[in-house]
C-alpha positions as CSV (number, residue, x, y, z in Angstrom):
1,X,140.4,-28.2,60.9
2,X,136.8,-27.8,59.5
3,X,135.8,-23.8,59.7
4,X,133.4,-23.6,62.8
5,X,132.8,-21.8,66.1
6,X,136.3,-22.3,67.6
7,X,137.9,-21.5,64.2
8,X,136.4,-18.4,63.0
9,X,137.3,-17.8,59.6
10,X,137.1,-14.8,57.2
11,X,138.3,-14.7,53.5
12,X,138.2,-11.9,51.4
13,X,138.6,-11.8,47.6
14,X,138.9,-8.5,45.0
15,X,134.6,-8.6,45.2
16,X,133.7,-10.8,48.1
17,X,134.3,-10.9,52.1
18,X,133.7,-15.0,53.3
19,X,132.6,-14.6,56.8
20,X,130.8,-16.5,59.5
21,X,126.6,-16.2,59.2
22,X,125.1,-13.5,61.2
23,X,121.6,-14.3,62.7
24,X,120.1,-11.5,60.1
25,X,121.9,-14.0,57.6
26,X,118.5,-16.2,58.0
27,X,116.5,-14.5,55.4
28,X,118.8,-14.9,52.9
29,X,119.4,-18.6,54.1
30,X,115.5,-19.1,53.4
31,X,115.3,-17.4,50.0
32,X,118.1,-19.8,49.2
33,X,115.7,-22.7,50.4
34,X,113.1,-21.3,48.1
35,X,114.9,-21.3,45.3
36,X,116.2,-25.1,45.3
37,X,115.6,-26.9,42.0
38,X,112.9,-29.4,42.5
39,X,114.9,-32.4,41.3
40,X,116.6,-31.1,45.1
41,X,116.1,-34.1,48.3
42,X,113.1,-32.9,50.1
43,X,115.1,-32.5,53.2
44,X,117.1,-29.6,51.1
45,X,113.8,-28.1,50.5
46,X,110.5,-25.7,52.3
47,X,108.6,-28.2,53.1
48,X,104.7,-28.4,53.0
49,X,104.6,-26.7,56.7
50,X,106.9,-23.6,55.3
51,X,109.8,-25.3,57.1
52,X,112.5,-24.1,57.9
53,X,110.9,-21.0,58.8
54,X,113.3,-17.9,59.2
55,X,112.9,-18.4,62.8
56,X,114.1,-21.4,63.0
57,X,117.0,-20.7,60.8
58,X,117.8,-17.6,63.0
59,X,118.2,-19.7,65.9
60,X,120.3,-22.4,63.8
61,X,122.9,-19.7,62.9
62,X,122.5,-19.0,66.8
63,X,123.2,-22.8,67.8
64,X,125.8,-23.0,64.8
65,X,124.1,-26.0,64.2
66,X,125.3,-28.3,61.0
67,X,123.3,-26.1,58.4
68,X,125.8,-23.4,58.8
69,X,128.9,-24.4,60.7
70,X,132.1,-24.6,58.3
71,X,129.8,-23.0,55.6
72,X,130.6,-19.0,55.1
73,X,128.2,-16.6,54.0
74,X,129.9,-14.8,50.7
75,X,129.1,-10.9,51.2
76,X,129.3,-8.6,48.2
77,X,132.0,-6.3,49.7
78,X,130.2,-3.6,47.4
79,X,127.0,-3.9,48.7
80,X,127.5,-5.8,51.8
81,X,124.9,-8.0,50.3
82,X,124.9,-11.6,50.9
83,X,124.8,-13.8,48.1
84,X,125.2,-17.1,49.4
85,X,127.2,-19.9,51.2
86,X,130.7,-21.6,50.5
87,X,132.6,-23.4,52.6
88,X,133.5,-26.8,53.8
89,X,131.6,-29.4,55.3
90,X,132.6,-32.8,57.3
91,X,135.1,-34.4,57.2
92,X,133.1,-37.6,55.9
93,X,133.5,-41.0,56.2
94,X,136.9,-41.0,54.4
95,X,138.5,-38.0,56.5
96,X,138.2,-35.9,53.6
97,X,136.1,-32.2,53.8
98,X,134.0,-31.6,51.4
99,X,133.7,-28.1,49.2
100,X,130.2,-26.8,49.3
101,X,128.6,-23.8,47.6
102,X,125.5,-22.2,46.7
103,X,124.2,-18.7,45.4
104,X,121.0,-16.9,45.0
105,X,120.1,-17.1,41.2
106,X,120.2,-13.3,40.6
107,X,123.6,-14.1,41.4
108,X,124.5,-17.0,39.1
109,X,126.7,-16.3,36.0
110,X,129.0,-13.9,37.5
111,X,132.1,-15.4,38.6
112,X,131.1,-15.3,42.6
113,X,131.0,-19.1,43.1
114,X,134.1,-19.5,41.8
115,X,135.8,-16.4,43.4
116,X,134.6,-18.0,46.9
117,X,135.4,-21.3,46.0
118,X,138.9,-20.6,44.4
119,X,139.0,-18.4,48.1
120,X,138.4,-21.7,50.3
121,X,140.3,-24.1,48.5
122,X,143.6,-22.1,49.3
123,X,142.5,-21.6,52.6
124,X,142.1,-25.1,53.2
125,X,145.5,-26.1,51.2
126,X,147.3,-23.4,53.8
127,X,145.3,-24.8,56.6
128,X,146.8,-28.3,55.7
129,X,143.9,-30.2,54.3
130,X,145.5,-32.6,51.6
131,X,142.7,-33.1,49.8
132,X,139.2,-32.0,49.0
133,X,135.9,-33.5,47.1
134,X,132.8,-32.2,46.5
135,X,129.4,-34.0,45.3
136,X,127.5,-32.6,42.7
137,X,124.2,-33.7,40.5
138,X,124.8,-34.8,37.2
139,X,122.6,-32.3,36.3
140,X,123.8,-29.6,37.7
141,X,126.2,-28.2,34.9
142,X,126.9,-24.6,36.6
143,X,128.4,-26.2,39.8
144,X,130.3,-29.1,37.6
145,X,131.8,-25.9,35.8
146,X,132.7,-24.4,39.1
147,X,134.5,-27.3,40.2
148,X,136.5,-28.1,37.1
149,X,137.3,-24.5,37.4
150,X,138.8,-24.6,40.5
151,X,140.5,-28.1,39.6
152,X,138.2,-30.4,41.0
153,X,138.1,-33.4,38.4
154,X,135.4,-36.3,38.7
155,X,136.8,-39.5,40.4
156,X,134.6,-42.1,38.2
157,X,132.7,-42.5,41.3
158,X,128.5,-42.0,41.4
159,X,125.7,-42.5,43.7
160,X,122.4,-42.9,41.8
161,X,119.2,-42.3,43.7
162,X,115.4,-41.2,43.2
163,X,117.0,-37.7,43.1
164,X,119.5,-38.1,40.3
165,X,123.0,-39.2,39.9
166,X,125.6,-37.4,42.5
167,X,129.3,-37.2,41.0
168,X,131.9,-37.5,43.2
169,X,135.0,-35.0,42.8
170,X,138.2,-34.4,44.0
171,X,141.1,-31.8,44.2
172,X,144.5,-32.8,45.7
173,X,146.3,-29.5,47.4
C-alpha cells in the first residue's frame, strides 16, 4: 500500500496540504540537498560534480523514481510554499514502511514536521498498515523529538557506521 503513482495520495492538515511532487518541486528538492548536515552519507548529499542537478531531479519527479515515490511534498496551504517531504518509504526487508521526513531549516521549529507526520501516520493506520518504524541518527535530536511525538518509541535496535549511529523506531497502529 506504499503512497506512489497508482495510489495518489493527498493529506491536508489545519496548515499543510501533503501532495504528490510536481516537476517545479525540483528546486526545492535541491535546496533540501544543500542543506544536509555533513555528518549526512554522501549519497544523501551534492556531490563534487553539483549532483543531483535540478535537472535531473526534474526528470526524477517525472520518472517517480525512488527519491520521490511514497514521499509527499508538504505545501504551506498559506503560501502554497513547499517546505519539504514526508511520507513513507519501502516496505523493507521486514514488510514494514518506513516514516520519512525532512524540512528546509527556515522551516524547522514550527510544528510542520510533526503536523505532516502526525498526517501520514493516520493515513497509513486507515490504509491498514499495522505498524511503522523510522531510522533516525543519534544525533539528530529534532527528528528523535518528532518521532516520540508522534509515538514512535526506539526499539533498542542501532546500526553504527562511519556516518553515526542510526536508531531504529517503531509505532504500532
Amino acid at each position: 500500500m506504499p503512497i506512489g503513482p497508482d495510489r495518489e495520495v493527498v493529506l491536508e492538515t489545519s496548515r499543510l496540504l501533503l501532495r504528490p511532487w510536481r516537476v517545479g518541486d525540483a528546486v526545492v528538492q535541491r535546496e533540501l540537498w544543500t542543506e544536509r548536515d555533513p555528518r549526512v552519507p554522501p549519497h544523501r548529499r551534492i556531490d563534487a560534480d553539483g549532483r543531483p542537478t535540478v535537472a535531473e531531479l526534474e526528470e526524477r519527479i517525472r520518472a517517480d523514481r525512488s527519491t520521490t515515490a511514497g514521499l509527499l511534498a508538504i505545501e504551506l496551504k498559506t503560501t502554497r510554499d513547499v517546505i519539504g517531504y514526508c511520507g513513507l518509504v519501502g516496505p523493507g526487508a521486514d514488510g514494514e514502511a518506513e516514516l520519512a521526513f525532512e524540512l528546509l531549516r527556515r522551516f524547522w521549529g514550527r510544528g510542520y514536521a510533526t503536523e505532516a507526520a502526525s498526517a501520514v501516520v493516520e493515513w497509513a493506520r486507515t490504509s491498514g498498515y499495522q505498524r511503522l518504524r523510522a531510522s533516525v541518527w543519534d544525533w539528530n535530536t529534532a527528528s528523535r523529538r518528532v518521532l516520540a511525538k508522534v509515538g514512535f518509541t526506539e526499539t533498542g535496535r542501532a546500526e553504527v557506521d562511519v556516518h553515526g549511529t542510526s536508531l531504529l523506531t517503531a509505532k504500532q497502529l
